[in-house]
Every structure is written in structure tokens, then in C-alpha cells.
OpenMM code with the backbone's topology and positions (N, CA, C; nanometers):
from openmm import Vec3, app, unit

residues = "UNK UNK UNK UNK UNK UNK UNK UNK UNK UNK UNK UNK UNK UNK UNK UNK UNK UNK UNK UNK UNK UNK UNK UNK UNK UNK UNK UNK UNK UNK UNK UNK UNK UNK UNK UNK UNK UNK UNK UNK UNK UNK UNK UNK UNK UNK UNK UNK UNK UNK UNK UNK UNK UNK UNK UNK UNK UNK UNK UNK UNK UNK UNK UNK UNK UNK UNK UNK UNK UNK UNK UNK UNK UNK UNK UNK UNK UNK UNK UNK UNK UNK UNK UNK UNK UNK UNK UNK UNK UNK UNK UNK UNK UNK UNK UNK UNK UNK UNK UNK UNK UNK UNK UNK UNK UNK UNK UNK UNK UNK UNK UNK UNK UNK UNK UNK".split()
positions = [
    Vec3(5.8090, 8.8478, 6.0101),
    Vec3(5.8883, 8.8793, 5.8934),
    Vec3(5.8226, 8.9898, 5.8104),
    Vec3(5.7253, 9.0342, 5.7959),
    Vec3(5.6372, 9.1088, 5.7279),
    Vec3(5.6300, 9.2383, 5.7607),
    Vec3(5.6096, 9.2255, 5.8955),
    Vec3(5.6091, 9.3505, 6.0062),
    Vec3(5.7749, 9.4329, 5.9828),
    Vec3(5.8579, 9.3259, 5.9286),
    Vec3(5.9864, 9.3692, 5.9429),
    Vec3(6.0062, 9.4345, 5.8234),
    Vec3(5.9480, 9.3822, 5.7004),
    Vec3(5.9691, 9.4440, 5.6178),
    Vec3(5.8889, 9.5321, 5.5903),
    Vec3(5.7924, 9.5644, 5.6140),
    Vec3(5.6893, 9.6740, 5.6330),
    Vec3(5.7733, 9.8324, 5.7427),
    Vec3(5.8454, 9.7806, 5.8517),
    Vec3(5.9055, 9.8820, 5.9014),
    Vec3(6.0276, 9.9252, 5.7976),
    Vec3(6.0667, 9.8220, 5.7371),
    Vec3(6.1891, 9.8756, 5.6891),
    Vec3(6.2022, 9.9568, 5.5416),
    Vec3(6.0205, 9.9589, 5.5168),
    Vec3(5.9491, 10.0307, 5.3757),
    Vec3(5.9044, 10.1574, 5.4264),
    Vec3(5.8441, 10.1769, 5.5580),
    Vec3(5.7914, 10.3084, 5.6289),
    Vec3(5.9340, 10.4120, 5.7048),
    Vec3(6.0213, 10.2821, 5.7127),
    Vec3(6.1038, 10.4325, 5.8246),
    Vec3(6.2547, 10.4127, 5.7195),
    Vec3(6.2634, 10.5124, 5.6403),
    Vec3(6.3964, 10.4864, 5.5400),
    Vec3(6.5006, 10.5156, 5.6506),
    Vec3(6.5781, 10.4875, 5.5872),
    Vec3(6.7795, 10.5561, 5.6619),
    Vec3(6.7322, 10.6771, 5.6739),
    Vec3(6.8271, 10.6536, 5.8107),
    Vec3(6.8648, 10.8356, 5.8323),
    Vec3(6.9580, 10.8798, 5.7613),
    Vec3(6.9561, 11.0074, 5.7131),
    Vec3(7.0422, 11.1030, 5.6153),
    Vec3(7.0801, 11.2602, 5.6628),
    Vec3(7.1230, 11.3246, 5.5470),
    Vec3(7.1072, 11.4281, 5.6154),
    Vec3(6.9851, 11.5424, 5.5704),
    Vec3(6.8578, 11.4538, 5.4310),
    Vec3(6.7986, 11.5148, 5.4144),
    Vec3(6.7097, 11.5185, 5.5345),
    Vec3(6.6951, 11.3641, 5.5901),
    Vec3(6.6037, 11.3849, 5.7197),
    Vec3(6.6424, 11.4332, 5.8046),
    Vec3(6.7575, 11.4941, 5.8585),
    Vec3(6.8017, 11.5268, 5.9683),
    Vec3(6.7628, 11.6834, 5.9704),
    Vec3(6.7302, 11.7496, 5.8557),
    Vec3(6.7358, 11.8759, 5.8290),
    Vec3(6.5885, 11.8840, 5.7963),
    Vec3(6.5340, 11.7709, 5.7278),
    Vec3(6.3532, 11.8003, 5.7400),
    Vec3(6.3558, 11.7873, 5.9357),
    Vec3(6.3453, 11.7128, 6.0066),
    Vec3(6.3239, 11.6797, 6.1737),
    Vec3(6.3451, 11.8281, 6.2011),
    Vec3(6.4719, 11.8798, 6.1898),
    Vec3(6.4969, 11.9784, 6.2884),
    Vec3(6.5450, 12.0992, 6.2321),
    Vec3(6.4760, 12.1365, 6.0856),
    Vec3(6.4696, 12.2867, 6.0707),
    Vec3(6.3583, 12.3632, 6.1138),
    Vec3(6.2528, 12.3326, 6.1677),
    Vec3(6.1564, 12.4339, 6.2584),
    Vec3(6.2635, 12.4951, 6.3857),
    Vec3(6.3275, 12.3722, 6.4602),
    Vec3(6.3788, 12.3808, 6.5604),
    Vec3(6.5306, 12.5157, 6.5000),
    Vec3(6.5845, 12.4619, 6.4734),
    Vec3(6.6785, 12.5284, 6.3930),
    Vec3(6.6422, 12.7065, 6.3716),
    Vec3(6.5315, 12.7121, 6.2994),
    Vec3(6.4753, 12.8433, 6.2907),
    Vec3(6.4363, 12.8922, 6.4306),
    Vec3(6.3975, 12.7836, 6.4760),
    Vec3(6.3499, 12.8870, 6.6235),
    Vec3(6.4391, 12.9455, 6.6927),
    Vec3(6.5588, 12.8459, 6.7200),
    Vec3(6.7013, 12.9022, 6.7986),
    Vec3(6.7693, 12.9982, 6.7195),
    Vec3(6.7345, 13.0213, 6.6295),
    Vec3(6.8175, 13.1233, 6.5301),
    Vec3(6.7449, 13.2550, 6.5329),
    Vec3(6.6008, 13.2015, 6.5770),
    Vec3(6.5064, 13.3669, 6.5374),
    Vec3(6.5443, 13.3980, 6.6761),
    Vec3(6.5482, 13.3184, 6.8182),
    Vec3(6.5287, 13.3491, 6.9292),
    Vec3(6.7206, 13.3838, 6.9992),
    Vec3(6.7919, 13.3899, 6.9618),
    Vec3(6.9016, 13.4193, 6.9562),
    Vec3(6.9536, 13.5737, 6.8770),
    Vec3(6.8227, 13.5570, 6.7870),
    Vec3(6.9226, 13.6832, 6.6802),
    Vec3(6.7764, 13.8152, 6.6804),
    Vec3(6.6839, 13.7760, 6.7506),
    Vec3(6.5964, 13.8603, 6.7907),
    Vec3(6.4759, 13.9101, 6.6838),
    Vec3(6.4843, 13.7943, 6.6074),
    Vec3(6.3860, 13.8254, 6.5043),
    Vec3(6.3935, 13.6915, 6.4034),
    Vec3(6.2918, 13.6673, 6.2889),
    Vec3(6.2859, 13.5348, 6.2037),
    Vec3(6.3676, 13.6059, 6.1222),
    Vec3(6.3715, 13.6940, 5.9984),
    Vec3(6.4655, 13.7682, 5.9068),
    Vec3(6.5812, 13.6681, 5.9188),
    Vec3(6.6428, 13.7638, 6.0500),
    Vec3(6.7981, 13.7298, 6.0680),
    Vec3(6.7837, 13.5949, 6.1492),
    Vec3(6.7671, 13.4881, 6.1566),
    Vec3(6.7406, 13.3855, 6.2103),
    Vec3(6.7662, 13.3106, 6.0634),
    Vec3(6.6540, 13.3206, 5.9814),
    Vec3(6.6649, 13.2067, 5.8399),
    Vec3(6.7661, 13.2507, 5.7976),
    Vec3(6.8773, 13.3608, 5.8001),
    Vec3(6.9936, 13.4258, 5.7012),
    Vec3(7.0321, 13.3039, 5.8021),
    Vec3(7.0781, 13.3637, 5.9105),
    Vec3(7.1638, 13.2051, 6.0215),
    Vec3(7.1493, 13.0792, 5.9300),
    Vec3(7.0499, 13.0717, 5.8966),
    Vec3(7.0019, 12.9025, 5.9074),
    Vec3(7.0574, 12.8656, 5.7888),
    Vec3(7.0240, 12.9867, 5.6780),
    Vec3(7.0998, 12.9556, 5.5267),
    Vec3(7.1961, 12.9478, 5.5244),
    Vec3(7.2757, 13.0559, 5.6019),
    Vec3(7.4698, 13.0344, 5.5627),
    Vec3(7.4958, 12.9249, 5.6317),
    Vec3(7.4135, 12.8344, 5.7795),
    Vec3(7.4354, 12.7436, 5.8141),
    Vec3(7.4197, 12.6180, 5.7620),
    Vec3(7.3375, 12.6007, 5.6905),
    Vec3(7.3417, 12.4888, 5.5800),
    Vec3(7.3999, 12.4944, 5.4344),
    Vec3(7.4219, 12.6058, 5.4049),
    Vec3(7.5028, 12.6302, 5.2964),
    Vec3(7.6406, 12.5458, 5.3458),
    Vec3(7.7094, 12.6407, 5.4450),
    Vec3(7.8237, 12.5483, 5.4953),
    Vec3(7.8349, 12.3808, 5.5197),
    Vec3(7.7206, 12.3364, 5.5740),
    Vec3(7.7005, 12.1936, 5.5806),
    Vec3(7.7296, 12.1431, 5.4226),
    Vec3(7.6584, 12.1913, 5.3393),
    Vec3(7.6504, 12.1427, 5.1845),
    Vec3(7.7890, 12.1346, 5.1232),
    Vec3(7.8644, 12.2347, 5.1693),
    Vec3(7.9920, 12.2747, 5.0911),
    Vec3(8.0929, 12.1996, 5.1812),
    Vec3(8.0562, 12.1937, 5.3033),
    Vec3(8.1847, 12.1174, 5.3259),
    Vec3(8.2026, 12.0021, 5.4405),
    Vec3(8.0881, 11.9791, 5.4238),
    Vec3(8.0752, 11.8657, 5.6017),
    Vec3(8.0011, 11.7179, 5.5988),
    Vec3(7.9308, 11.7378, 5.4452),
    Vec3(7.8258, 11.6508, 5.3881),
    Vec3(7.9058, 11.4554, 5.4396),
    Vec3(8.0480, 11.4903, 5.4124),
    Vec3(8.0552, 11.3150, 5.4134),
    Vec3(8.1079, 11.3325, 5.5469),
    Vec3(8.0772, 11.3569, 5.6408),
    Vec3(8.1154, 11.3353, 5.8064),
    Vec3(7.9848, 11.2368, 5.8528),
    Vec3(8.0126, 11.1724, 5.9921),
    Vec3(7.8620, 11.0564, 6.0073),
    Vec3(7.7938, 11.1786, 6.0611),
    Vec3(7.6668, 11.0803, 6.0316),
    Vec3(7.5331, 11.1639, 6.0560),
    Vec3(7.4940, 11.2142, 6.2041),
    Vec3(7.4941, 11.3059, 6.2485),
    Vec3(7.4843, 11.3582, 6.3751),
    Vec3(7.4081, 11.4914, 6.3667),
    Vec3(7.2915, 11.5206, 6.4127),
    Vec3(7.1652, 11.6625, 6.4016),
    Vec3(7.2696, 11.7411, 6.4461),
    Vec3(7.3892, 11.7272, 6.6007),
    Vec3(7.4191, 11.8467, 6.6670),
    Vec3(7.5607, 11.9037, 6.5419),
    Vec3(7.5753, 11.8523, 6.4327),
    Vec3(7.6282, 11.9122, 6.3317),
    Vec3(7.5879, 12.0308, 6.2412),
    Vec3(7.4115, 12.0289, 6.3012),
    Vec3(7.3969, 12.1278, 6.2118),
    Vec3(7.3802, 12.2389, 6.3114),
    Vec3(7.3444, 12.1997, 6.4416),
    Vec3(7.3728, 12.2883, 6.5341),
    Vec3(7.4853, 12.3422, 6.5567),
    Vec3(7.5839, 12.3123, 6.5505),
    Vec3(7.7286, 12.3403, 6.5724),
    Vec3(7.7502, 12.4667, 6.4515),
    Vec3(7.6955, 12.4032, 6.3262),
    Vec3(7.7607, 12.5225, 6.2184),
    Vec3(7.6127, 12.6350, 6.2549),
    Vec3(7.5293, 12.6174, 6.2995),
    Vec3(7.4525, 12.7352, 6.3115),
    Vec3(7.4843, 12.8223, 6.4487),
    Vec3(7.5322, 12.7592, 6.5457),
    Vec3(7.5941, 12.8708, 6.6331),
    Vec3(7.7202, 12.9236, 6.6005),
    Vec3(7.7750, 12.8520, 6.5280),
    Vec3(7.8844, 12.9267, 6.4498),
    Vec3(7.8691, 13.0421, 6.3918),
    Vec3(7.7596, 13.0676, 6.3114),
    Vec3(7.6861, 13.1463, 6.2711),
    Vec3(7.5871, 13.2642, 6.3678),
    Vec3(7.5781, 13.2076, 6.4804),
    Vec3(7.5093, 13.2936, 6.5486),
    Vec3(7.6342, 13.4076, 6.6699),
    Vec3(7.7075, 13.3292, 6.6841),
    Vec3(7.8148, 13.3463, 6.7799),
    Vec3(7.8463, 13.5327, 6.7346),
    Vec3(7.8714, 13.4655, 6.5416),
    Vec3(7.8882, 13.6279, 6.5250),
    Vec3(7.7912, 13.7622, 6.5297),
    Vec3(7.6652, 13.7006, 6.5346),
    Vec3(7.5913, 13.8473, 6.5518),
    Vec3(7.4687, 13.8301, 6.6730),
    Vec3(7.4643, 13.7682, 6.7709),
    Vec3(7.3689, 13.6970, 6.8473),
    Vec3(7.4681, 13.8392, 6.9862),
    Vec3(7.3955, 13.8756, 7.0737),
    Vec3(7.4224, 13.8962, 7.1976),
    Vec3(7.4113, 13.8174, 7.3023),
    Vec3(7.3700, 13.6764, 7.2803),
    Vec3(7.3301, 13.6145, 7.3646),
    Vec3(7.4976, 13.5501, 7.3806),
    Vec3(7.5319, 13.5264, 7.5639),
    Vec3(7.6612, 13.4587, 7.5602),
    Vec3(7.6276, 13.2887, 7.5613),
    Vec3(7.6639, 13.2490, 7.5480),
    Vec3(7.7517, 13.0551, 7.5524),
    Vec3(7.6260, 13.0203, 7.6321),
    Vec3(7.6189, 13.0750, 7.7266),
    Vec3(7.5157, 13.0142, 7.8442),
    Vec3(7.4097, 13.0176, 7.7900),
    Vec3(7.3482, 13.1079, 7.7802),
    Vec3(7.2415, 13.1700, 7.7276),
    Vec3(7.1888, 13.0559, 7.6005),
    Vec3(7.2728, 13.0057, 7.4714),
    Vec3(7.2738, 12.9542, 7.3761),
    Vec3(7.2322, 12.8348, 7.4423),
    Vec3(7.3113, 12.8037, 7.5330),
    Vec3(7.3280, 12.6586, 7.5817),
    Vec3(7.1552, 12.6552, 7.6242),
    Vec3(7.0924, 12.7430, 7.7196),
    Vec3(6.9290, 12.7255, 7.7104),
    Vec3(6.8845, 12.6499, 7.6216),
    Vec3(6.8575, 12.7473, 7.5503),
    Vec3(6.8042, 12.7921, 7.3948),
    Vec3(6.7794, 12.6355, 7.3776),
    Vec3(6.9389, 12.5628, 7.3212),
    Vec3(6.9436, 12.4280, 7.2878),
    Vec3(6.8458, 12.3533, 7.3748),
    Vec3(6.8981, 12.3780, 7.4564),
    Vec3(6.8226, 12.2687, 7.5546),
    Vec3(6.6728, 12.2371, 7.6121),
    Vec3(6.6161, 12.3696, 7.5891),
    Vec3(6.4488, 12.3959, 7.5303),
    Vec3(6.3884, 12.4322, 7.4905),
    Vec3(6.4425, 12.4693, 7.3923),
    Vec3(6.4234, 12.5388, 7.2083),
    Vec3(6.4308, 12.3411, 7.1303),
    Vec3(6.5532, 12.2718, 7.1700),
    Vec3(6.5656, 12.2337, 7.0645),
    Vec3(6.6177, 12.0844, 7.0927),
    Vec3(6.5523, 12.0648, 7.2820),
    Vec3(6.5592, 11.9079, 7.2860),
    Vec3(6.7286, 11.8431, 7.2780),
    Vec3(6.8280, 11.9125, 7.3149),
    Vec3(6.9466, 11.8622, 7.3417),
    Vec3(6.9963, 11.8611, 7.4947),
    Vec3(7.0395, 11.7510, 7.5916),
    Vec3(7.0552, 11.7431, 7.7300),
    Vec3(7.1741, 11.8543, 7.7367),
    Vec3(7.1990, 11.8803, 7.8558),
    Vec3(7.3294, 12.0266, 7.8626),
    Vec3(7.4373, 11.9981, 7.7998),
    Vec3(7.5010, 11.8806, 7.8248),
    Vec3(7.6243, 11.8236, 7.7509),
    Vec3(7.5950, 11.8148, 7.6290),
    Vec3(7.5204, 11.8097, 7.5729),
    Vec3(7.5123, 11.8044, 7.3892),
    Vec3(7.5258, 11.9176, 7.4091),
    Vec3(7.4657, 12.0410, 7.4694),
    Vec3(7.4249, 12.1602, 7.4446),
    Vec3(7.5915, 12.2525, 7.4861),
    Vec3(7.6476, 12.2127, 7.5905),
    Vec3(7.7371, 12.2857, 7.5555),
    Vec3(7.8594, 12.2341, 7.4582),
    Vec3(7.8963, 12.0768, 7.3819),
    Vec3(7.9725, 12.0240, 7.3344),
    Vec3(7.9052, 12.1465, 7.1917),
    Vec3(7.7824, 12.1631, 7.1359),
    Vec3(7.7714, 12.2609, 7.0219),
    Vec3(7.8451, 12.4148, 7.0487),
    Vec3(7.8058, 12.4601, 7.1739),
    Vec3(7.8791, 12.6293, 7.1680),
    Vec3(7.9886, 12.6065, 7.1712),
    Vec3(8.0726, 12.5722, 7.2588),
    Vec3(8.1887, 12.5190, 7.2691),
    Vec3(8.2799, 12.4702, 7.1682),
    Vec3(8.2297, 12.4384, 7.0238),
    Vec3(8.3025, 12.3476, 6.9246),
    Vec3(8.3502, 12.4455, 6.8975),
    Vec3(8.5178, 12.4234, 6.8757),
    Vec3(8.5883, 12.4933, 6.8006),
    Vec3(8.5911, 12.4608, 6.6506),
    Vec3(8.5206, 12.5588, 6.5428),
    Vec3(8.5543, 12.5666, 6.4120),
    Vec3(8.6391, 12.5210, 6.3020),
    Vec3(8.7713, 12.5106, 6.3553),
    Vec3(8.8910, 12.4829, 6.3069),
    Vec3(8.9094, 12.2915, 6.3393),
    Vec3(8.8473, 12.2809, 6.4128),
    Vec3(8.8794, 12.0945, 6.5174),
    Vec3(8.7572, 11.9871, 6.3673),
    Vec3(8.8104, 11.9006, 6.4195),
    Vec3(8.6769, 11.8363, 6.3203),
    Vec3(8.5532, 11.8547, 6.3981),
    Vec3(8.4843, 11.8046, 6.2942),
    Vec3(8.2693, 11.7869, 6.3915),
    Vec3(8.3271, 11.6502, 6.4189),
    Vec3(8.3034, 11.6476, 6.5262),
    Vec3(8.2691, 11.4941, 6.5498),
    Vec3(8.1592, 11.5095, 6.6758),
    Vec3(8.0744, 11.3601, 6.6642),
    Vec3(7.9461, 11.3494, 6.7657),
    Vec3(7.9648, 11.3809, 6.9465),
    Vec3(7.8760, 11.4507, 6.9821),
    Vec3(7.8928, 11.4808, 7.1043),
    Vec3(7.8272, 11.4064, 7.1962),
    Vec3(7.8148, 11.2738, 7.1369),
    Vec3(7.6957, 11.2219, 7.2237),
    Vec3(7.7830, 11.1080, 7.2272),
] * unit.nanometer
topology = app.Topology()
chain = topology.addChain("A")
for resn in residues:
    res = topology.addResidue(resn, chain)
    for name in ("N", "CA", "C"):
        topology.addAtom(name, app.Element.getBySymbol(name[0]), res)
């Protein structure tokens, strides 16, 4: 019983502040390594969480949400095609291929919903 409440004092809920502390290194990396530099990589990463903030905040909690609005973001100035991205994800940033292509693949306009 102790142990239980001791885990449940060390590991809070997941949110989306933790989801964005875990995997903004990762985040920056696919953004610097996509857009060919850190500069234009953190601009990615900002308008990509800007968007999360403004309009996605009460959807369930899912990381490949923030992936989704950052290739959204990359799609427009990245040379890299779909495939290419789909890498990236997948060992840049620890997502199996099917997560990885359910993010390039999301259409903008559709809801986010989890790809897993």
C-alpha cells in the first residue's frame, strides 16, 4: 500500500505539459533534421505548438498529436517527401512505421485522433 502511494506521488498524470517536456528534444531534432538547420526547425516547433495551444488542447492525450501538427508545419517548407519524414519519425523520434506514417499522412482538415 505504501509503495502504491509513493508511485502515485513520484509519477503524476500524463498531460500535455509532460508530453511536450518527454518529446521536445525529439521534436527539435526532426524539425532541425527535416528543415536543414536548428533556426528553422524551433520556428517549426513554435508555430507547432502554438497551434496545439490554440486549438487541440481538449482532444485525449496522444505525443503523435504533436507530431502530426509539426509535420504539418514541416510539409510546407521541408524538401524531404512523406517517406523520408516517415524515417526521421521512426529514428529520430521512436515511433513504429504505422504511427509514423498515420502522422504524415493526417489530413489537417479530419480530426487528430490516436494512431495507435
Amino acid at each position: 500500500m505504501a509503495s502504491e502511494m509513493r508511485a502515485r506521488v513520484t509519477c503524476p498524470p500524463m498531460n500535455w505539459i509532460h508530453i511536450i517536456n518527454e518529446e521536445l528534444a525529439r521534436m527539435r531534432l526532426f524539425a532541425s533534421a527535416a528543415l536543414d538547420g536548428p533556426a528553422e526547425g524551433d520556428l517549426a516547433v513554435e508555430a507547432a505548438l502554438g497551434d496545439l495551444f490554440e486549438n487541440h488542447l481538449s482532444q485525449p492525450l496522444d505525443r503523435a498529436v504533436v507530431y502530426r501538427l509539426l509535420d504539418r508545419q514541416l510539409r510546407l517548407l521541408t524538401r524531404l517527401d512523406a517517406g523520408e519524414r516517415v524515417e526521421l519519425l521512426v529514428h529520430l523520434c521512436g515511433f513504429c512505421a504505422d504511427e509514423s506514417h498515420g502522422i504524415v499522412q493526417w489530413d489537417a482538415i479530419g480530426p487528430l485522433r490516436s494512431v495507435g
